[in-house]
SEKE-521054 format. One line per 10 residues: their letters; for each residue y, z, x of N, C-alpha, C. Coordinates in Angstrom, 3 decimals. Layout:
% SEKE-521054
A) Y/Z/X/Y/Z/X/Y/Z/X ~ ...
This chain:
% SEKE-521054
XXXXXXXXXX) -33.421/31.501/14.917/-32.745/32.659/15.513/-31.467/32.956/14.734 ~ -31.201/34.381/14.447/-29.846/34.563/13.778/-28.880/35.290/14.485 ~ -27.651/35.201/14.424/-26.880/36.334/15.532/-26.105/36.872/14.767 ~ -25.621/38.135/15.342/-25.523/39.241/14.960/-24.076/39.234/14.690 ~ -23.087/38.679/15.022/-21.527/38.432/15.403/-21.040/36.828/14.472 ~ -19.943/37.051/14.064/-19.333/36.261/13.510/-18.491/35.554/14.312 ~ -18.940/34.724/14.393/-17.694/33.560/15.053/-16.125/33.348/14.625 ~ -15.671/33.937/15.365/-13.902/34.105/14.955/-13.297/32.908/14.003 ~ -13.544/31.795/15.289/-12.730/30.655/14.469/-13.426/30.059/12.958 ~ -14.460/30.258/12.894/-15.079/29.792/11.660/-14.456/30.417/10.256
XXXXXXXXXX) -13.762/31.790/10.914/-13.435/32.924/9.650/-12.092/32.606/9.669 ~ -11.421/31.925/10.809/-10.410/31.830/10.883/-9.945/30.340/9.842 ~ -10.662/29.155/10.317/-10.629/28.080/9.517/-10.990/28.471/7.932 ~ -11.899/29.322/7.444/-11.981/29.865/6.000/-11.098/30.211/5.651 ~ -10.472/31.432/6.399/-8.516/31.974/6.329/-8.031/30.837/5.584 ~ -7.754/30.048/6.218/-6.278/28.878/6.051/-7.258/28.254/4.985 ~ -8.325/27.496/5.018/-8.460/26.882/3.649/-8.323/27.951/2.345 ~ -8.731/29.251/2.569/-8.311/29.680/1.203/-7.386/30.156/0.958 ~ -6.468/29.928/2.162/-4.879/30.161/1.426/-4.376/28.762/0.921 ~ -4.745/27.355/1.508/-4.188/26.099/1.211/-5.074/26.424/-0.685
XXXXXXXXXX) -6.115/26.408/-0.402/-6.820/26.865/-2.022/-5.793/27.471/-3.325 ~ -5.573/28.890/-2.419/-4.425/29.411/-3.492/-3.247/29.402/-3.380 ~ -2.686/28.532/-2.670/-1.251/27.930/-2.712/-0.815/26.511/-3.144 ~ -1.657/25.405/-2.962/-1.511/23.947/-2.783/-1.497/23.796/-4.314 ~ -2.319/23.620/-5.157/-3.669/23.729/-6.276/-2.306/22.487/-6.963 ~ -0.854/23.048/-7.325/-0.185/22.231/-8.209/0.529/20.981/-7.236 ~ 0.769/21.250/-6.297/0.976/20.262/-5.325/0.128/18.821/-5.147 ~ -1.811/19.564/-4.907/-2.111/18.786/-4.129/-2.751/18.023/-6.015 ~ -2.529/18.791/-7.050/-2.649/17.859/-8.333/-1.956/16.506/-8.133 ~ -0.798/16.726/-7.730/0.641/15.859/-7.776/0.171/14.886/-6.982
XXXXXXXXXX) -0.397/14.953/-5.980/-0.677/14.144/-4.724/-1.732/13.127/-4.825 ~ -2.939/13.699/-5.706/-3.997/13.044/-6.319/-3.345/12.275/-7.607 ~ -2.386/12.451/-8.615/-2.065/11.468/-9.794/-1.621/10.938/-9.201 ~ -0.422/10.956/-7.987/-0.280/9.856/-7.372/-0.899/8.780/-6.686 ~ -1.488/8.921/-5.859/-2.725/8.493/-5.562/-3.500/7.917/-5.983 ~ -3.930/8.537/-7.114/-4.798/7.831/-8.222/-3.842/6.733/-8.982 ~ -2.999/6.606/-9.425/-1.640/5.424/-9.917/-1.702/4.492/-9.222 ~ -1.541/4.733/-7.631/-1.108/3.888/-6.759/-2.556/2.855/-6.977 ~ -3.755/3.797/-6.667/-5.215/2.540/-6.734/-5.354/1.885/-7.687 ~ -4.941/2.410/-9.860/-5.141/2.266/-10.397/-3.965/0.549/-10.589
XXXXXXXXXX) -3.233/1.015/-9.998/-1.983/-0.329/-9.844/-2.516/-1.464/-8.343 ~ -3.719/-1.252/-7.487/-3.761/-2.223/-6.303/-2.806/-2.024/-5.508 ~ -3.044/-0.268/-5.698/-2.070/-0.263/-4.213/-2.444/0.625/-3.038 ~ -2.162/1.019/-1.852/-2.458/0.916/-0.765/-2.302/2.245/-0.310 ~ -3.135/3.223/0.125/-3.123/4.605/1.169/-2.889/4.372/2.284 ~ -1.651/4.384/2.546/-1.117/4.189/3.933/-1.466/5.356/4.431 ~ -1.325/5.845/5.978/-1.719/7.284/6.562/-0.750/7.004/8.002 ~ -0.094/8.112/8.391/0.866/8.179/10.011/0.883/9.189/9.789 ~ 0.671/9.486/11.317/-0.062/10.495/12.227/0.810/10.168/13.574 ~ 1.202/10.953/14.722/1.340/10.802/16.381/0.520/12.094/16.970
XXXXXXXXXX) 0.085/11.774/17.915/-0.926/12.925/18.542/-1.799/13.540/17.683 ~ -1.822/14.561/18.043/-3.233/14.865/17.461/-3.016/14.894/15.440 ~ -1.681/14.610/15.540/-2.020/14.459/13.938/-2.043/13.305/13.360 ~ -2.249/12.165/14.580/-3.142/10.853/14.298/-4.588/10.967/13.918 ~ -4.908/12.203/14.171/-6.418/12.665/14.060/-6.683/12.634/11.993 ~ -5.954/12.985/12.026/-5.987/13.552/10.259/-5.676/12.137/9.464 ~ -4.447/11.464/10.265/-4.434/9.783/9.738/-5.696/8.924/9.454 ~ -6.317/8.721/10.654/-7.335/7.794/11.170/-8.716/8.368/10.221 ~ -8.360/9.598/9.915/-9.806/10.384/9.397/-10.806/9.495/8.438 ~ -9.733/9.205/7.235/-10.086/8.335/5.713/-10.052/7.351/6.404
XXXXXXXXXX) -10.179/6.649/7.344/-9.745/4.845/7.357/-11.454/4.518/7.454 ~ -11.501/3.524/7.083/-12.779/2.841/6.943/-14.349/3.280/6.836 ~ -14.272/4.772/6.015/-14.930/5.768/6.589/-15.884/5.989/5.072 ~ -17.028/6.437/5.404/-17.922/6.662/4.418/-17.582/7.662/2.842 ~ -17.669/7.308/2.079/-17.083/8.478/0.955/-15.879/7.880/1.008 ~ -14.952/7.157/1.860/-13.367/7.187/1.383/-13.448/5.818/1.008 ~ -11.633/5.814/-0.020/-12.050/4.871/-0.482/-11.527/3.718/0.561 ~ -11.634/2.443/0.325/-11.685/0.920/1.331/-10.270/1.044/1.445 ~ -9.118/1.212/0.431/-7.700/0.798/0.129/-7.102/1.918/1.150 ~ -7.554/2.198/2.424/-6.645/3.095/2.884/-6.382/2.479/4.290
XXXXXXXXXX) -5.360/2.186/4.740/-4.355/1.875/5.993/-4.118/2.965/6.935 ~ -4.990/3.175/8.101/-4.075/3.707/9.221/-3.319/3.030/9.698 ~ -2.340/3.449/10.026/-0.972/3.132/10.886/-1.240/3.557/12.319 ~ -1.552/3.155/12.881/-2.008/3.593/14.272/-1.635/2.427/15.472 ~ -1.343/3.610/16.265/-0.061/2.991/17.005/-0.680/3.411/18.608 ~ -1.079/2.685/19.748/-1.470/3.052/20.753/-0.251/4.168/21.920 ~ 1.190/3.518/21.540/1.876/4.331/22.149/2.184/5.612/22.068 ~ 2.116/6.014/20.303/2.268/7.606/19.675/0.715/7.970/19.374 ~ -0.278/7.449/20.362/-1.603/8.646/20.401/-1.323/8.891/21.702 ~ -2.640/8.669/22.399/-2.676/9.340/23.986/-3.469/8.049/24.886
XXXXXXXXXX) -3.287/7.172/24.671/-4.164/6.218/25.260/-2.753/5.840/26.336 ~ -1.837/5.796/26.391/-0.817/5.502/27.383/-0.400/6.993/28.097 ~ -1.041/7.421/27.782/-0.994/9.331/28.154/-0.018/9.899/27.419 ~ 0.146/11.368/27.336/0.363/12.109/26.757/1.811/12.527/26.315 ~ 2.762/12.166/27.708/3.789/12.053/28.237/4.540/11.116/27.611 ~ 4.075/9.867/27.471/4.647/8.827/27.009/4.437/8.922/24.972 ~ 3.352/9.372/24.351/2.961/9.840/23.088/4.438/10.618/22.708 ~ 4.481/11.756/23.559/5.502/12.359/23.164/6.987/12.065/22.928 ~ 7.138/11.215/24.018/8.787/10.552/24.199/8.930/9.923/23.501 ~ 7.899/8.912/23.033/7.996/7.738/21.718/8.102/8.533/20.353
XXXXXXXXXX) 7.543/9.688/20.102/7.299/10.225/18.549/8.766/10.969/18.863 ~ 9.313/11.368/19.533/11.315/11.560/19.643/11.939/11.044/19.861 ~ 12.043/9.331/19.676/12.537/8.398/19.667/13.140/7.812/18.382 ~ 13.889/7.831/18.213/14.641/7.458/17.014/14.308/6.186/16.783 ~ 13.447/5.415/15.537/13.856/4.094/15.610/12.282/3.697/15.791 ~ 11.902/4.158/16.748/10.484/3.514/17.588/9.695/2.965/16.545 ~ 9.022/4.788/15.103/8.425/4.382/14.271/8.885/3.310/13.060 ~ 9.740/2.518/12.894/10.134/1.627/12.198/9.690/-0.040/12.789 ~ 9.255/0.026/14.314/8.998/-1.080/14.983/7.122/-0.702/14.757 ~ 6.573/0.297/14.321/5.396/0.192/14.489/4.845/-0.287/12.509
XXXXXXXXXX) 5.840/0.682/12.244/5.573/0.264/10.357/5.985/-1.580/9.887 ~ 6.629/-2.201/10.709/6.953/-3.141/10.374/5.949/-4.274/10.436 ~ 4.899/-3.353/11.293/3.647/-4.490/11.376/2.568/-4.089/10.416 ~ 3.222/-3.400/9.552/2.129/-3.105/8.180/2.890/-3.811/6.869 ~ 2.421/-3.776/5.675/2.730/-4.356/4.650/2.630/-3.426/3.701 ~ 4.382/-3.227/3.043/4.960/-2.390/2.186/4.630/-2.431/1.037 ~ 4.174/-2.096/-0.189/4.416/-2.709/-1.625/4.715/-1.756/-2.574 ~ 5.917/-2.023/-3.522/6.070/-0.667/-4.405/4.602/0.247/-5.045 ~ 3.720/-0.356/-5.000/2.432/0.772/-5.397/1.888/0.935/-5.007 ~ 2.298/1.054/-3.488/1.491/1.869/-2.111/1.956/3.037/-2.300
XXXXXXXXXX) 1.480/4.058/-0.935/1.799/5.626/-0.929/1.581/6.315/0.399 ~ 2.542/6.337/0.776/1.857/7.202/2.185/1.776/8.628/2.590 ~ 1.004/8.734/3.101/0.734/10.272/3.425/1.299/10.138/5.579 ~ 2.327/11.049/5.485/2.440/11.435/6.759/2.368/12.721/7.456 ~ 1.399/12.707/8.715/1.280/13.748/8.910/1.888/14.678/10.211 ~ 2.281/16.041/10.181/2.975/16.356/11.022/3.151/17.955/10.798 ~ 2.727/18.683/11.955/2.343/19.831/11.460/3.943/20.300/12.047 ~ 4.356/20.254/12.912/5.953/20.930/13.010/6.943/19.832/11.930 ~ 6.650/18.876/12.025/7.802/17.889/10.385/9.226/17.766/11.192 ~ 9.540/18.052/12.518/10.602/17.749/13.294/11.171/16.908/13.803
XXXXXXXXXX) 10.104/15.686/14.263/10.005/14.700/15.048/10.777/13.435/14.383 ~ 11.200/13.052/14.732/12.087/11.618/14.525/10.848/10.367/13.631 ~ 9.981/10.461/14.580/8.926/9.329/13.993/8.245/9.351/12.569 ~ 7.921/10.427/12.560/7.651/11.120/10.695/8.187/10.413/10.232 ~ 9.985/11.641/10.421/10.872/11.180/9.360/11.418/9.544/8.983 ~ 11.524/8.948/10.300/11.873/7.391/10.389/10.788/7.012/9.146 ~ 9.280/7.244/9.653/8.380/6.654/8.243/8.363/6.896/7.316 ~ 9.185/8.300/6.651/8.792/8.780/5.282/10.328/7.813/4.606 ~ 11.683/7.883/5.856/12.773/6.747/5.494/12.528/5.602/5.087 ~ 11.539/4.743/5.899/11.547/3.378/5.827/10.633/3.327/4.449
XXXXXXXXXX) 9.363/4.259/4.127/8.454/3.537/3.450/9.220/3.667/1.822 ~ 10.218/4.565/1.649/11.184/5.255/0.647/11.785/3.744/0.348 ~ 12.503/3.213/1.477/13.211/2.094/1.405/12.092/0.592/0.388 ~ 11.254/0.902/0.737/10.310/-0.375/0.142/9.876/0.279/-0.840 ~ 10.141/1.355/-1.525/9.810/1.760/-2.930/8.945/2.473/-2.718 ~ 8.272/3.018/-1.884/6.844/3.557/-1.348/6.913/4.652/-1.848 ~ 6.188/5.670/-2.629/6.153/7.014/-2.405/5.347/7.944/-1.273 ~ 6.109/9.212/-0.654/5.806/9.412/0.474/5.295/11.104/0.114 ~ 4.367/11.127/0.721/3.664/12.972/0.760/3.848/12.984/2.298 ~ 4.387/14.346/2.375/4.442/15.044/3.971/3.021/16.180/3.973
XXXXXXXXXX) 2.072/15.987/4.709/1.301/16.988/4.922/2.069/17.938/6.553 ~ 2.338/19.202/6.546/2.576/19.750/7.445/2.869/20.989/7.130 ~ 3.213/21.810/7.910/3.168/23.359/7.897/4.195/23.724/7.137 ~ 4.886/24.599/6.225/6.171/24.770/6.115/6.363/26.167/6.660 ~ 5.934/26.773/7.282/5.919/28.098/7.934/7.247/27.421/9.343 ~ 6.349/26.470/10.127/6.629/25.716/11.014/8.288/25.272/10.440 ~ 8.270/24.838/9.230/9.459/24.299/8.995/11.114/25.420/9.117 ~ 10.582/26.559/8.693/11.424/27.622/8.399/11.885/27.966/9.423 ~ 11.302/27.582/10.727/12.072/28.250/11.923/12.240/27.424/13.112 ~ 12.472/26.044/12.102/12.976/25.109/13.701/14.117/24.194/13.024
XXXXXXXXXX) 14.617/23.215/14.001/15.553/22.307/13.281/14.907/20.850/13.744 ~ 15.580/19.982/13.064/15.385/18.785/13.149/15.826/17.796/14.654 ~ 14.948/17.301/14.684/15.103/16.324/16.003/15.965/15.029/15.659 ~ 15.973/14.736/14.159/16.576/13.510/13.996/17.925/13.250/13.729 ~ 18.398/12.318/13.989/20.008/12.111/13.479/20.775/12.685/12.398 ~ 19.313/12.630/11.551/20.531/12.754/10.389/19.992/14.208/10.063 ~ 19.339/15.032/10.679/19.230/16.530/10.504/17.903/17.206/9.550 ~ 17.046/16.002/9.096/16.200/15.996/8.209/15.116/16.593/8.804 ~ 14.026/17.506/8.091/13.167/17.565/8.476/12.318/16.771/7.884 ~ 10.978/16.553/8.192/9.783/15.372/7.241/9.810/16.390/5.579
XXXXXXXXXX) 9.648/17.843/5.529/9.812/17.917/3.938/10.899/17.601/3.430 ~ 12.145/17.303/3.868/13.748/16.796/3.246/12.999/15.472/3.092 ~ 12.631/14.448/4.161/12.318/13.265/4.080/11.322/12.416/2.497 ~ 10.421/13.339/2.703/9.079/13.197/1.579/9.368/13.496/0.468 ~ 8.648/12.823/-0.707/8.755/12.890/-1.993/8.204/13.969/-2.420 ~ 7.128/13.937/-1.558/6.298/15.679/-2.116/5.413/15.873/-0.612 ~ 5.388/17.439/-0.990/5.075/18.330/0.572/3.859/19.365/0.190 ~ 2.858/18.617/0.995/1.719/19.403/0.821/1.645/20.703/2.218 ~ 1.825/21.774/1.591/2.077/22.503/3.130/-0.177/22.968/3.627 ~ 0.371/22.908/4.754/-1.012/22.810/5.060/-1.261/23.925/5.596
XXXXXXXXXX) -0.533/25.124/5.674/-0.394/26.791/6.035/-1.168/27.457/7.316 ~ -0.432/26.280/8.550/-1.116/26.498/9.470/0.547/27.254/10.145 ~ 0.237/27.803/11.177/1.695/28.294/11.903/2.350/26.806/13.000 ~ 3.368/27.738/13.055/3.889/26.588/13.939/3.659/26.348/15.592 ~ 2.500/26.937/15.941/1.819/26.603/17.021/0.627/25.712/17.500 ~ 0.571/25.773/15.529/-1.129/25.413/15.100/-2.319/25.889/14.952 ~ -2.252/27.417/15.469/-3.107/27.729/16.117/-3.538/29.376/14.872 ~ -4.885/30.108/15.161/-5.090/31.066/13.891/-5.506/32.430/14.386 ~ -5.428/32.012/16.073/-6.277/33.479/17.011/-5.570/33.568/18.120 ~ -5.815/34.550/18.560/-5.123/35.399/19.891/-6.172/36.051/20.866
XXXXXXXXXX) -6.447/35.385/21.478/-6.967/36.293/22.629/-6.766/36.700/24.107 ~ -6.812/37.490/24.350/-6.003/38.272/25.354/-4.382/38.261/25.305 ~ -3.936/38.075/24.382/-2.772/37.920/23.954/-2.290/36.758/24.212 ~ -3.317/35.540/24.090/-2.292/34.114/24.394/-3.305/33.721/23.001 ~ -2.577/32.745/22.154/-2.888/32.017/21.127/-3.650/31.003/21.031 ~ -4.641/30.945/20.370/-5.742/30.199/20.272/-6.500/29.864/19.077 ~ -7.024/28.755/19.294/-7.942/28.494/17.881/-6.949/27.225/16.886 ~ -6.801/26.291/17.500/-5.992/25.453/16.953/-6.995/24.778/15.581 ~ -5.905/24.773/14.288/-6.478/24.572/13.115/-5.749/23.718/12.133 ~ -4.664/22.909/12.928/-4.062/22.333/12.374/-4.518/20.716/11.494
XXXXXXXXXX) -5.714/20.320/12.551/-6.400/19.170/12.201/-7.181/19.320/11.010 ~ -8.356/20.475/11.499/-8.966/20.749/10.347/-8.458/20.694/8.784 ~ -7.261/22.043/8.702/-6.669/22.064/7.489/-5.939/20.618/7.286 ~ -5.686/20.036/8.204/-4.723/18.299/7.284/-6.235/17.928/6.469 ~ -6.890/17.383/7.428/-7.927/16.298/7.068/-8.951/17.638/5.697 ~ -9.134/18.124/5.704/-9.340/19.013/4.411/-8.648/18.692/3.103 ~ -7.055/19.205/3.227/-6.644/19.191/2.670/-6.247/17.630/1.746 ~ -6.495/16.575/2.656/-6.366/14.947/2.432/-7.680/14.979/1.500 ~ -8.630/14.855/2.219/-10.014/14.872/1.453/-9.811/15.360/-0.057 ~ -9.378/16.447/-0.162/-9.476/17.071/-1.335/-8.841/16.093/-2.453
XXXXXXXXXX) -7.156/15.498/-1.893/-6.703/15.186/-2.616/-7.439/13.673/-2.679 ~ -8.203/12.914/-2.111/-8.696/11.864/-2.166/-9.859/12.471/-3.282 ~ -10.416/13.384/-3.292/-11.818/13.463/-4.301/-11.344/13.958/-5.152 ~ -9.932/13.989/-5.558/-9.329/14.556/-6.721/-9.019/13.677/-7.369 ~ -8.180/12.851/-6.868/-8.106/11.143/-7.024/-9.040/10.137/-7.656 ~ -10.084/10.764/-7.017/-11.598/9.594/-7.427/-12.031/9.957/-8.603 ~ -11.940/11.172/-9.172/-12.291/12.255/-10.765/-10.987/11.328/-11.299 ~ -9.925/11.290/-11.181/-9.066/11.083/-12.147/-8.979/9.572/-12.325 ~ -9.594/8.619/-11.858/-9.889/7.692/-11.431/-11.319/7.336/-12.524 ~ -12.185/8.342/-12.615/-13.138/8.043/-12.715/-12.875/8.531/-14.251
XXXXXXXXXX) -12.120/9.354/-14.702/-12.288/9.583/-16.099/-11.543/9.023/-17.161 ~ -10.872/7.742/-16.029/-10.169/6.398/-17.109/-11.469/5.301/-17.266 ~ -12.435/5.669/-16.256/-13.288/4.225/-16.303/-13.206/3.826/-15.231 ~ -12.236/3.622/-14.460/-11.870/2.905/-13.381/-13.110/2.804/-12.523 ~ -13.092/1.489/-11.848/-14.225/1.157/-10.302/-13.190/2.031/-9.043 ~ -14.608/2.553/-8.550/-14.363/3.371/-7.327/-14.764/2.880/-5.889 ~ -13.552/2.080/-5.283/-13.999/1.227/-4.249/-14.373/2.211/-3.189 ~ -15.288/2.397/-2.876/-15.662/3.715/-1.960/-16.472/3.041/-0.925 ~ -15.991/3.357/0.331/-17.029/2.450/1.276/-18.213/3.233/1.477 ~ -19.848/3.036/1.569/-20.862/3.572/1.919/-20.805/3.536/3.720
XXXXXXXXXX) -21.900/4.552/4.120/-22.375/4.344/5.213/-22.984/2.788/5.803 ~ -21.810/2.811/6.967/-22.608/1.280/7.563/-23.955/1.614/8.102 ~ -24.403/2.752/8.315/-25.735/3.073/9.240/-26.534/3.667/7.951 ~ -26.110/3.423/6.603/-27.487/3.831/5.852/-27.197/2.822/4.769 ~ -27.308/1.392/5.104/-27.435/0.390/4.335/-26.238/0.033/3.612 ~ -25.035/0.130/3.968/-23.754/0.103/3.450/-23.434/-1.417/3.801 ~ -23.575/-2.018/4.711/-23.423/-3.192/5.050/-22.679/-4.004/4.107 ~ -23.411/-4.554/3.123/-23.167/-5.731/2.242/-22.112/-5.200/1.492 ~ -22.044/-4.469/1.103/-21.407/-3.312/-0.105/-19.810/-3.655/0.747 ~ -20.098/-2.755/1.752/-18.603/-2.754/2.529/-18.159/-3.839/3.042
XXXXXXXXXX) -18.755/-4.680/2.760/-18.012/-6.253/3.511/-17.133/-7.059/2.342 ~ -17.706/-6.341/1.049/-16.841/-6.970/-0.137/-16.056/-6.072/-0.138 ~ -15.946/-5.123/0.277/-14.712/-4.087/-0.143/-13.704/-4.470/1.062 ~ -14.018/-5.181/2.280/-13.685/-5.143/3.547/-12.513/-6.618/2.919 ~ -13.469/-7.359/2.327/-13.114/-9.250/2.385/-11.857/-8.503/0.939 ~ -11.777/-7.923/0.417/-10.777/-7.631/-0.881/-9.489/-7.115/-0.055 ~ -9.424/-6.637/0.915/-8.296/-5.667/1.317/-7.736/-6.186/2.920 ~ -8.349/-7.122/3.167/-8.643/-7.393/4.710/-7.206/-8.350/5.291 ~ -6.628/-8.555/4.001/-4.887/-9.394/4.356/-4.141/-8.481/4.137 ~ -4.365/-6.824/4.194/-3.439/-6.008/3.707/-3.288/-5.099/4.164
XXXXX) -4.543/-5.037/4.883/-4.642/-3.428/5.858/-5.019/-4.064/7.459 ~ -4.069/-4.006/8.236/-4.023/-4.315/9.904/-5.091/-4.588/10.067 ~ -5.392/-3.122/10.003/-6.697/-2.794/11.491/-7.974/-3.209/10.796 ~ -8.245/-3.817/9.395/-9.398/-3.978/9.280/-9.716/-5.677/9.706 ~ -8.992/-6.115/10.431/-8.591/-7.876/11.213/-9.375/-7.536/12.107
């Protein structure tokens, strides 16, 4: 059966990727040589996320096509598993995210990607501070539309692009959202475009990676015979990345 009508949000999510397309291109280069350095040196894709832009963190972690060397930072108090209420108060807490990074392991040729589509919040910036402090280089994925018309939640007045070494804007608004109907806003697209835009720079990474020679630790599907494969990639990284304990 075919229908006759175009589905809004589908045209809407095309929107924003082909503006991240023709805006990012020298950015998200930058993001992938980095990236690619960091693996080529044994070092580590960290990922932080709170609420739903834990969604875009967690995406690459242990996941088919990505590679093994990537760390979510994931934190039960800044998702929604203690509810929603409490997610929020902790990610505007000054300080909080430095008690959750401390149970990960820093190394100058790691790299983290943090994500945050308003870039306001205290917890970001605390991580893009601390991981700076251990030599880390830090990418902010988040809106900069969003950035232009708010201020900072944190002490020292920063937003997460002041914070970050480099800022992949992910050209969503600062609601998140890409549609309007009946005049209230809708069509939230903020997830989509992060975890897109990550991907990209991860398979950009793996080409530049791949045209030194380099091995591409890439985990396969555990449900289409990945098993064995991923348990050596699992037993290589498994004192270095939390959550794979």
């Amino acid at each position: 059966m075919t229908y006759a009508f175009k589905n809004t949000y589908f045209s809407a999510v095309s929107d924003v990727l082909a503006k991240i397309e023709r805006t990012q291109m020298p950015a998200l280069e930058e993001a992938a040589r980095l990236t690619a350095d960091a693996l080529a040196n044994d070092g580590i894709i960290h990922t932080f996320g709170c609420g739903h832009s834990a969604s875009a963190a967690v995406e690459p972690f242990h996941r088919s096509g990505c590679f093994a060397a990537v760390d979510a930072i994931l934190d039960i108090g800044l998702m929604f598993h203690n509810g929603a209420a409490c997610a929020t108060a902790l990610e505007r807490m000054e300080g909080y995210a430095d008690t959750v990074l401390r149970r990960h392991t820093f190394q100058p040729h790691d790299i983290l990607f943090i994500f945050s589509n308003s870039g306001r919040n205290p917890a970001g910036i605390d991580a893009a501070l601390y991981a700076k402090k251990a030599g880390v280089k830090t990418i902010a994925v988040t809106a900069a539309g969003a950035h232009a018309n708010s201020s900072s939640r944190h002490s020292s007045g920063l937003l997460l692009k002041d914070a970050a070494d480099l800022t992949l804007d992910n050209c969503c608004s600062s609601n998140e959202t890409a549609l309007e109907t009946a005049g209230v806003q809708t069509g939230p697209v903020s997830t989509v475009a992060a975890s897109c835009l990550f991907h990209a720079v991860l398979v950009r990474a793996a080409e530049l990676l791949a045209e030194k020679g380099a091995e591409l630790p890439v985990y396969k599907s555990s449900n289409a015979g990945g098993d064995a494969h991923n348990a050596r990639l699992e037993e290589k990284y498994r004192e270095r990345i939390k959550h794979l304990k």
